[in-house]
C-alpha positions as a Markdown table, in Angstrom:
| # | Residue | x | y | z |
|---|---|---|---|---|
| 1 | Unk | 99.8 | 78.3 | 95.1 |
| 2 | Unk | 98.6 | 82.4 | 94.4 |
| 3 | Unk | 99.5 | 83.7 | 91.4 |
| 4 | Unk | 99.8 | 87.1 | 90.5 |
| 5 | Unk | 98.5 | 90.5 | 92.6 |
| 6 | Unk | 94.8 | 91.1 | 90.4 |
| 7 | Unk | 93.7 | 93.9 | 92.4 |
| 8 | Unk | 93.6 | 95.8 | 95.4 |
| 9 | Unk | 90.0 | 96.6 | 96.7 |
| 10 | Unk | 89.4 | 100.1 | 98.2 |
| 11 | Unk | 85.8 | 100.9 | 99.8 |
| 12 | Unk | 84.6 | 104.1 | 99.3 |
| 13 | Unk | 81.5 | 106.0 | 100.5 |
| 14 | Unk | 80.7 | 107.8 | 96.8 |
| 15 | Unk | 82.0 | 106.1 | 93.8 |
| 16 | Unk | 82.0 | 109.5 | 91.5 |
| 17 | Unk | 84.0 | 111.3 | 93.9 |
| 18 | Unk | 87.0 | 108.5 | 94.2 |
| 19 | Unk | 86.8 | 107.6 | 90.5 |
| 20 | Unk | 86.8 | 111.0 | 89.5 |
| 21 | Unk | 89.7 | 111.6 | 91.9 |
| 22 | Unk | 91.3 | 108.8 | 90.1 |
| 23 | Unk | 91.0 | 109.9 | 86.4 |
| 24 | Unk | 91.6 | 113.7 | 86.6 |
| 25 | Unk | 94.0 | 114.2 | 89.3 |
| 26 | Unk | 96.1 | 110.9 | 88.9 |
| 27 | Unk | 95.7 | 110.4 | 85.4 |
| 28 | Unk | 94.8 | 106.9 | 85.8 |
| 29 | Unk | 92.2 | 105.0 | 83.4 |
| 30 | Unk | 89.1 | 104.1 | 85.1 |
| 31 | Unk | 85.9 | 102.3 | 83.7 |
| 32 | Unk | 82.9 | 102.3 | 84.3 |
| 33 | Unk | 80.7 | 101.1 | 87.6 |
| 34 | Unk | 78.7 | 98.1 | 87.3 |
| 35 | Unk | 76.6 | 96.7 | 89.9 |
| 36 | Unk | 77.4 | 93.3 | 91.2 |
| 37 | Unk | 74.5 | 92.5 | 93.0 |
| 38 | Unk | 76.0 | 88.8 | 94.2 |
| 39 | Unk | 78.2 | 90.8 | 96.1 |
| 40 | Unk | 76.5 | 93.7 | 96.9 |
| 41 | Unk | 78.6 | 96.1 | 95.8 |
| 42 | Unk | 79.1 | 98.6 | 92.8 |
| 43 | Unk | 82.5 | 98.4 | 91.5 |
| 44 | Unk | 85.3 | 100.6 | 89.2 |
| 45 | Unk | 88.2 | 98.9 | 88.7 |
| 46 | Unk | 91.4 | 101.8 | 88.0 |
| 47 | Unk | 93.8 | 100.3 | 85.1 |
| 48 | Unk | 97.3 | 100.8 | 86.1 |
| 49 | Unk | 100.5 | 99.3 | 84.4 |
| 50 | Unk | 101.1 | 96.2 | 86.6 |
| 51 | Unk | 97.9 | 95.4 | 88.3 |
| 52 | Unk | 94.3 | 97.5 | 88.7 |
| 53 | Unk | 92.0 | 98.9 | 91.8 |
| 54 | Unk | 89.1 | 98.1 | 92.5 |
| 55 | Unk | 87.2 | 100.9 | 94.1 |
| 56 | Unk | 84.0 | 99.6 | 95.5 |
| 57 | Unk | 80.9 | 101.1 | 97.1 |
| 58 | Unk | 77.6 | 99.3 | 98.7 |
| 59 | Unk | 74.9 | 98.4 | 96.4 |
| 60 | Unk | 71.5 | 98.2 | 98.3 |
| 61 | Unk | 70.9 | 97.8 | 102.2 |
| 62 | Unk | 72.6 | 94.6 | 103.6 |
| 63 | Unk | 75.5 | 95.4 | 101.6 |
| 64 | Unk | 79.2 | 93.7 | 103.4 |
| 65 | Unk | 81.2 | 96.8 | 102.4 |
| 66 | Unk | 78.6 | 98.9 | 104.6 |
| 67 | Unk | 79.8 | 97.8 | 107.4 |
| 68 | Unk | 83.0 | 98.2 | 106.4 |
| 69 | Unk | 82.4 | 102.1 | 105.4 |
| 70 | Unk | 80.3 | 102.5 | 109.4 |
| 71 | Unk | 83.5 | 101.5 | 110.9 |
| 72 | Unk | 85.6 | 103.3 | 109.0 |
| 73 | Unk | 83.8 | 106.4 | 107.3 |
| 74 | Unk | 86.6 | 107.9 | 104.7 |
| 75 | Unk | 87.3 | 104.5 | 103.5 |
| 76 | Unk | 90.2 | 102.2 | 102.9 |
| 77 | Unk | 91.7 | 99.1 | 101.8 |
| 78 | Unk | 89.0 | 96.7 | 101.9 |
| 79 | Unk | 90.2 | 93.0 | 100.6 |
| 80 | Unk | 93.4 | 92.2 | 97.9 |
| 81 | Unk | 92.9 | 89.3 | 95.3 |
| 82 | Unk | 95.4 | 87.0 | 94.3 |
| 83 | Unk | 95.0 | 84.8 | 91.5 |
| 84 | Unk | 95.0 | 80.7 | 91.8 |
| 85 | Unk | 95.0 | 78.5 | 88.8 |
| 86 | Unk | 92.3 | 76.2 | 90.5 |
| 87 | Unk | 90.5 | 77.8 | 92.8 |
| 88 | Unk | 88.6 | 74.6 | 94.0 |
| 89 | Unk | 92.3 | 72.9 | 94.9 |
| 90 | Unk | 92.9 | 76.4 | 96.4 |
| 91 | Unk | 90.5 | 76.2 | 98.3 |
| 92 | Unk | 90.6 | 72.6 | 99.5 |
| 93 | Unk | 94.4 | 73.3 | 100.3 |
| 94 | Unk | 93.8 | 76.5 | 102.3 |
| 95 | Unk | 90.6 | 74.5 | 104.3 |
| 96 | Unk | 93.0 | 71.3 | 105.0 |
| 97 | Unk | 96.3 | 74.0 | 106.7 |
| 98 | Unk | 92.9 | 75.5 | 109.0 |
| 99 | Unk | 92.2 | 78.9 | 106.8 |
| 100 | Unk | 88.7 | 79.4 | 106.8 |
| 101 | Unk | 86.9 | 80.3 | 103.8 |
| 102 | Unk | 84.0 | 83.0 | 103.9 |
| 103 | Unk | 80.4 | 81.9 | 103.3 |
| 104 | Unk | 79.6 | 78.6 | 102.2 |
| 105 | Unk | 82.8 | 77.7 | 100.5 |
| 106 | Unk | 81.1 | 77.4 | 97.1 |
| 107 | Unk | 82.7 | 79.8 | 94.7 |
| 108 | Unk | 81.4 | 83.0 | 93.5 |
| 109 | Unk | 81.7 | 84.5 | 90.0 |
| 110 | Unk | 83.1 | 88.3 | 91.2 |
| 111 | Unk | 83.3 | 91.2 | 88.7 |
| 112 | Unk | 86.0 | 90.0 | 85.8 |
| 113 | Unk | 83.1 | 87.1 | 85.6 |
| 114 | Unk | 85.8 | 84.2 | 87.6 |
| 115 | Unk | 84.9 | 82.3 | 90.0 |
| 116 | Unk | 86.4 | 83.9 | 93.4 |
| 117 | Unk | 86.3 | 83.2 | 96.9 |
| 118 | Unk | 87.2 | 84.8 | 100.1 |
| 119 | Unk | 90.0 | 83.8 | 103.1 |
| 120 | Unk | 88.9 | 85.2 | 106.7 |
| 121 | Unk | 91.5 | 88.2 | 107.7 |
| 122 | Unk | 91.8 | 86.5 | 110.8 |
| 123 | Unk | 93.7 | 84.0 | 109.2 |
| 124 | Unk | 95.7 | 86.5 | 107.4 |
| 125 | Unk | 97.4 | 88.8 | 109.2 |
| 126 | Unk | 94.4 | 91.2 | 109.4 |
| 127 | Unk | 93.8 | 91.0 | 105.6 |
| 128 | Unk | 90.5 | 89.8 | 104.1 |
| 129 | Unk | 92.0 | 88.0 | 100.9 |
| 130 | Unk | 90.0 | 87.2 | 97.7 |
| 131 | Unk | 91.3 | 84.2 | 95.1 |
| 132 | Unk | 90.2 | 84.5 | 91.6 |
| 133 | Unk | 90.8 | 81.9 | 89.3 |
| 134 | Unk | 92.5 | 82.6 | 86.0 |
């Protein structure tokens, strides 16, 4: 059912500092930030060879990642996506073998403009997943 690694997700508490950390001392190609306010995050994703980073920081109070970054102040991997052909038969798949999906179920469009969805890390050894669609 998943596809290919899309991206690994890495909360940060400043954006500049990691990107910049990114570009000049590891040479890697890194856009620019845009907001995603549906997720309440700003994000940078790193280009690399065989898959990208995300690098993502809160946007606004209420912001999921915040919580993240209290727990863990440095940072750290957040969430990896995986990418599904159908993410609506992913997802009805996944519900029917007991994963739980985050938030309503309904499918999001995330930062490459897909739809995506979340798996709870409970379910997942730990790991909060995210499925994009291709």
């Amino acid at each position: 059912m998943i596809g290919r690694l899309n991206h690994v997700a890495i909360a940060v508490p400043d954006l500049e500092v990691a990107a910049a950390q990114y570009r000049e001392t590891l040479g890697a190609m890194v856009g620019l930030p845009q907001d995603e306010p549906d997720h309440g995050v700003t994000v940078v994703f790193v280009d690399l060879p065989n898959t990208r980073i995300e690098l993502l920081c809160p946007l606004g109070k209420g912001s999921p990642i915040q919580g993240f970054l209290d727990r863990t102040p440095a940072g750290g991997i957040h969430h990896i996506c995986y990418e599904v052909e159908d993410i609506l038969a992913a997802r009805d798949r996944l519900r029917a073998s007991g994963a739980r999906v985050l938030g309503d179920g309904k499918p999001k469009i995330g930062a490459h403009g897909k739809p995506v969805l979340f798996l709870h890390p409970k379910d997942f050894t730990g790991t909060l997943l995210e499925l994009e669609q291709t």
